[in-house]
C-alpha atoms as an extended CHARMM CRD file, in Angstrom:
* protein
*
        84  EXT
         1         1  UNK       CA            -17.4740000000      140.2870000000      195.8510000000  PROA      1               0.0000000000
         2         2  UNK       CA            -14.5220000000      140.1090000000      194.2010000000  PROA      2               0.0000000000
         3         3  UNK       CA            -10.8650000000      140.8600000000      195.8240000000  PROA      3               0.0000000000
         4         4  UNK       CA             -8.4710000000      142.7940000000      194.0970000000  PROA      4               0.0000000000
         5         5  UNK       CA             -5.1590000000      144.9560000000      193.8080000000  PROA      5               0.0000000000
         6         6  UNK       CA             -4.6750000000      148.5210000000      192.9390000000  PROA      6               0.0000000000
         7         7  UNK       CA             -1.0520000000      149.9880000000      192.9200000000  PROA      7               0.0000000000
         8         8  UNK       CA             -1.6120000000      154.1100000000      194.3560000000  PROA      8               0.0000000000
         9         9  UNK       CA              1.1330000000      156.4940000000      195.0990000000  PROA      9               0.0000000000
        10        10  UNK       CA              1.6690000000      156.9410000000      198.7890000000  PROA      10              0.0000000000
        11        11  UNK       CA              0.3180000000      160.3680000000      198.7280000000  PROA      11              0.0000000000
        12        12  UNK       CA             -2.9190000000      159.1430000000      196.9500000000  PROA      12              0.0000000000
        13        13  UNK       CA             -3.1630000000      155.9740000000      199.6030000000  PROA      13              0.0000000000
        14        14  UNK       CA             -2.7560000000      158.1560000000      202.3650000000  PROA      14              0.0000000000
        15        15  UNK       CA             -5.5290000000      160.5710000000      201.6540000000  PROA      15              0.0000000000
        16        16  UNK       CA             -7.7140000000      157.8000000000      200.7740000000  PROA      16              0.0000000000
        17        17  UNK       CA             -6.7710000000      155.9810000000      204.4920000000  PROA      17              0.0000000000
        18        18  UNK       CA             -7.2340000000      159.2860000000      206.2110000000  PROA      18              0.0000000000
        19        19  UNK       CA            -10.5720000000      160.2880000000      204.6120000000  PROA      19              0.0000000000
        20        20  UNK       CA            -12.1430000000      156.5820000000      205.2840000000  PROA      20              0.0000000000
        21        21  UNK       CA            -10.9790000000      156.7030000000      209.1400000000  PROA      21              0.0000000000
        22        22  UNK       CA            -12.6660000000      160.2940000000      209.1940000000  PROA      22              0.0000000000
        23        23  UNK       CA            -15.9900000000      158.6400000000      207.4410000000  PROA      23              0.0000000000
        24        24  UNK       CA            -15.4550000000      156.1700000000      209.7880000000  PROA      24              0.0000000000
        25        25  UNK       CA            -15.2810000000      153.3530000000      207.4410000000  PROA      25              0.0000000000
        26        26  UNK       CA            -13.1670000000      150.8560000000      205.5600000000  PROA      26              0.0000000000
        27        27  UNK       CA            -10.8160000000      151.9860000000      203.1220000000  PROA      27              0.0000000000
        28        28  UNK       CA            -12.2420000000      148.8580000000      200.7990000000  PROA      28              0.0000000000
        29        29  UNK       CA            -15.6830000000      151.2140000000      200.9830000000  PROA      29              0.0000000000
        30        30  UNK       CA            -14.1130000000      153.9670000000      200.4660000000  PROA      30              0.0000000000
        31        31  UNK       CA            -12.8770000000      152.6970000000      197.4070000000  PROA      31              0.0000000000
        32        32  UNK       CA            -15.8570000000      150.8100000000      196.0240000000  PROA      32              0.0000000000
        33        33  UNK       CA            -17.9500000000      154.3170000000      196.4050000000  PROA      33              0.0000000000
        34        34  UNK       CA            -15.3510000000      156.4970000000      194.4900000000  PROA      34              0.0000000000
        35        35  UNK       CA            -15.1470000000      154.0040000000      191.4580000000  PROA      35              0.0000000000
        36        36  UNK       CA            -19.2000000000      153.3510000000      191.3800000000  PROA      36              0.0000000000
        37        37  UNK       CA            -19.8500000000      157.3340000000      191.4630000000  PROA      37              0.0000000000
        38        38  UNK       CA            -16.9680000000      157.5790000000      188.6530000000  PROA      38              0.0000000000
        39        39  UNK       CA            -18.6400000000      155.1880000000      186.7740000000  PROA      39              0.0000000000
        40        40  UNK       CA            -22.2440000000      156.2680000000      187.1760000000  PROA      40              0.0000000000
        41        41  UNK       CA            -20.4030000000      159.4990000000      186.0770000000  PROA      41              0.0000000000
        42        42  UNK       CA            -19.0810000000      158.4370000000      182.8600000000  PROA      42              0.0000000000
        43        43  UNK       CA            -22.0340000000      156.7820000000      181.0740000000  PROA      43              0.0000000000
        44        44  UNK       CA            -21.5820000000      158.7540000000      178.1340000000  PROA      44              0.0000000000
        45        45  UNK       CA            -23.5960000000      161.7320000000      179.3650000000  PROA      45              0.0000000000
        46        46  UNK       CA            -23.2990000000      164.5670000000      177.2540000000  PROA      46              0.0000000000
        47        47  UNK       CA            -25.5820000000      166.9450000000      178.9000000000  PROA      47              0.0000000000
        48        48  UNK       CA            -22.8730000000      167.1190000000      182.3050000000  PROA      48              0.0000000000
        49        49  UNK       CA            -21.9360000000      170.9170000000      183.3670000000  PROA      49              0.0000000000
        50        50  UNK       CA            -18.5600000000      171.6800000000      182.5850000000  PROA      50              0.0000000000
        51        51  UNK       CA            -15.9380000000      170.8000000000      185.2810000000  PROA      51              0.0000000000
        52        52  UNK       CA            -15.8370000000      174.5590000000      186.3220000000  PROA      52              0.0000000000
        53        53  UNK       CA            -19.5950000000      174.8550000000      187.1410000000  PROA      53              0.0000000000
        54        54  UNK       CA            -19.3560000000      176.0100000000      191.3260000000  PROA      54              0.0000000000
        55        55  UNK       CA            -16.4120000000      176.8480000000      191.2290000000  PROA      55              0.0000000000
        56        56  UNK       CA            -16.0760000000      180.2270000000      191.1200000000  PROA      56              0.0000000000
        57        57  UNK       CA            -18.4300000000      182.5910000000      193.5300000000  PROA      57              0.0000000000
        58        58  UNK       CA            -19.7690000000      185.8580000000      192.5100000000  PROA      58              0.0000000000
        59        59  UNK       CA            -20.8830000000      186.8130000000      195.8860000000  PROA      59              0.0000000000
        60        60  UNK       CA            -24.6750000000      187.5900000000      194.6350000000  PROA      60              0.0000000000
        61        61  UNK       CA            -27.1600000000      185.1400000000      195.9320000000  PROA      61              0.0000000000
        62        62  UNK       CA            -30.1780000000      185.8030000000      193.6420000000  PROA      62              0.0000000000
        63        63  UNK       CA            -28.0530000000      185.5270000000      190.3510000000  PROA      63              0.0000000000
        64        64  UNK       CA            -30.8900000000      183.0020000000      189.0100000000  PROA      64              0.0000000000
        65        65  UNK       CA            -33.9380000000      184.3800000000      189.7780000000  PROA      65              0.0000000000
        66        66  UNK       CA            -32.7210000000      187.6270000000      187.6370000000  PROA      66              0.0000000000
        67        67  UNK       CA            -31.1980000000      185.9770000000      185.3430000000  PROA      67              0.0000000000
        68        68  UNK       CA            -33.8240000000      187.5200000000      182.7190000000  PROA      68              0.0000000000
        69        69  UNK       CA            -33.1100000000      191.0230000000      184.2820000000  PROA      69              0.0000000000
        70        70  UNK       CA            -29.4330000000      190.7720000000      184.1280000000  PROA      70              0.0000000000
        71        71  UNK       CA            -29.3740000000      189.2160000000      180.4310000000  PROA      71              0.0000000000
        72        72  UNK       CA            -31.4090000000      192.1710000000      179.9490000000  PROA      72              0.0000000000
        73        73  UNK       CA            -28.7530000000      194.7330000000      180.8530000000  PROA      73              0.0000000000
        74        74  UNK       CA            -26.0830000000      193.1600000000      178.9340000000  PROA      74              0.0000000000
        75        75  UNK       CA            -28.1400000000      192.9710000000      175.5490000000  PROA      75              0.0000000000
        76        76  UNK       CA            -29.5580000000      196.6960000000      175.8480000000  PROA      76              0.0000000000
        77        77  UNK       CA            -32.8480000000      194.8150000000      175.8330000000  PROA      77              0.0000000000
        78        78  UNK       CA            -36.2330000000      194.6850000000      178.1070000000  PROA      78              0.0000000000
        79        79  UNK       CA            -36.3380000000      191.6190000000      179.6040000000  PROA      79              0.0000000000
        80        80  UNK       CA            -39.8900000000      191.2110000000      179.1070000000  PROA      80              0.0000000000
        81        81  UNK       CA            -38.5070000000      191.2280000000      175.2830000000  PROA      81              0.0000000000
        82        82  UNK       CA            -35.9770000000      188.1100000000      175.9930000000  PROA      82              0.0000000000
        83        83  UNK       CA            -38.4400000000      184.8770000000      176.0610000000  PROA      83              0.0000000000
        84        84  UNK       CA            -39.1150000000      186.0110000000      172.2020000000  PROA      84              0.0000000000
């Protein structure tokens, strides 16, 4: 490993402190997670949800297993009609 120097703000670094002493960890580890997920992240994958996937809640629980059902009462349509 490697050391090296990152310049944060001092509302950024002191976050970062707080949420590693929670974890009960280094901040170092902290840091070395964050930057490997963001990474892994990256790679160019098209096929990610859109940032504002979970964010919102509807308050209905079953929304996917009608999906079919509720497509079906926005189109007018039967929903044994909408896998044709």
């Amino acid at each position: 490993m490697r050391r090296t120097t990152i310049f944060l703000d001092e509302r950024l670094l002191k976050r970062a402190v707080q949420a590693a002493r929670a974890e009960g960890r280094s901040f170092a580890a902290l840091v070395r997670e964050a930057l490997a997920q963001y990474l892994s992240n990256r790679g160019g994958n098209r096929s990610r949800l859109p940032s504002v996937t979970g964010a919102y809640a509807s308050g209905v629980a079953d929304t996917a297993e009608r999906h079919e059902e509720l497509l079906a009462q926005l189109t007018g349509r039967d929903s044994g009609d909408l896998g044709r």
